[in-house]
C-alpha positions in Angstrom: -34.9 24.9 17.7 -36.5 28.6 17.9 -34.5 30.8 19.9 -36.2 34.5 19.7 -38.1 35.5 22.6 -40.0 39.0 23.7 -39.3 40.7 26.9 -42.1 43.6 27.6 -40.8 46.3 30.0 -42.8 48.0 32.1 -41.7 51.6 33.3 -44.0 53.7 35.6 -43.9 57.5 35.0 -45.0 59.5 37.8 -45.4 63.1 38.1 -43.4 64.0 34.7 -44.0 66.2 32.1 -44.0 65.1 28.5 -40.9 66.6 28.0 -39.0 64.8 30.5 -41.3 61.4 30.1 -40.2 61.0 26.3 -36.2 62.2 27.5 -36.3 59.2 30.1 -37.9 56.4 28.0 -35.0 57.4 24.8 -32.3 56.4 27.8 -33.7 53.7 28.8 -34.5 52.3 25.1 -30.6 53.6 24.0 -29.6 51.5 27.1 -31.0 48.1 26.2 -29.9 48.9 22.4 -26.6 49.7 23.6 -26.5 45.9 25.6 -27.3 44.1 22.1 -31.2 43.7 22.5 -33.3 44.9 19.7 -35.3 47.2 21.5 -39.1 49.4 20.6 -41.6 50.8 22.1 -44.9 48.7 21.3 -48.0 49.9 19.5 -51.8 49.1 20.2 -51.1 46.2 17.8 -48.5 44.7 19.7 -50.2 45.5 23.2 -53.2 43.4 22.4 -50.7 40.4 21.1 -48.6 40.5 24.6 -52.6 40.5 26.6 -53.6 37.6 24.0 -50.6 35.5 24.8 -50.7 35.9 28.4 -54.6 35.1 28.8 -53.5 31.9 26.3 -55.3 33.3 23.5 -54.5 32.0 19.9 -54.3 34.9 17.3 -52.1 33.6 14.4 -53.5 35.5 11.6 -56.7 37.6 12.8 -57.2 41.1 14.0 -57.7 41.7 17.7 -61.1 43.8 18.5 -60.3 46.9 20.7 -63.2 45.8 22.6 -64.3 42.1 23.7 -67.5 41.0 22.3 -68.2 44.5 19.4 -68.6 41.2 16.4 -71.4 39.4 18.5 -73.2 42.1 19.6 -73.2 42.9 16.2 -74.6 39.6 15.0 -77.2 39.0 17.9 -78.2 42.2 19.1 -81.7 43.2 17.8 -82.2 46.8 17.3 -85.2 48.0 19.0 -87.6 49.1 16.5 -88.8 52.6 18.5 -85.1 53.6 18.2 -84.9 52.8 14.5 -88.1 54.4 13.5 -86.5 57.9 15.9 -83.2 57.5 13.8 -85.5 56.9 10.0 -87.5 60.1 11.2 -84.7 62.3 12.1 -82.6 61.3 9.0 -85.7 62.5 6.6 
């Protein structure tokens, strides 16, 4: 029987400077480390894995898109030919 479970924790900064932003998210990451919790502050990677799981999306093994739909348009969007000959002209 698996165990390990994520927590995501939410803090709202408003009206700090960068200074006292990064100086208020150390305590509070030193706090939960400090209680015995392995605690870090998530990446883009691990952003888009929290979304996934919560909209009950499967991602096991593939990459995340930063935006929904960029591989079908793609595959199924036709390039309109004016535009293409604009680009061929301008790239002589």
């Amino acid at each position: 029987m698996s165990t390990a479970r994520e927590f995501l924790f939410v803090v709202r900064l408003r009206n700090k400077s960068d200074e006292q932003s990064f100086s208020l998210l150390n305590r509070i990451e030193k706090c939960i480390n400090e209680q015995g919790f392995n605690c870090r502050r998530a990446d883009k990677d691990d952003t888009k894995r929290v979304i996934a799981r919560y909209f009950g999306i499967r991602t096991t093994d593939e990459e995340i898109e930063d935006y929904d739909g960029d591989k079908a348009a793609e595959k199924w969007v036709i390039p309109d030919s004016r535009s293409a000959q604009k680009k061929n002209s301008f790239g002589k």
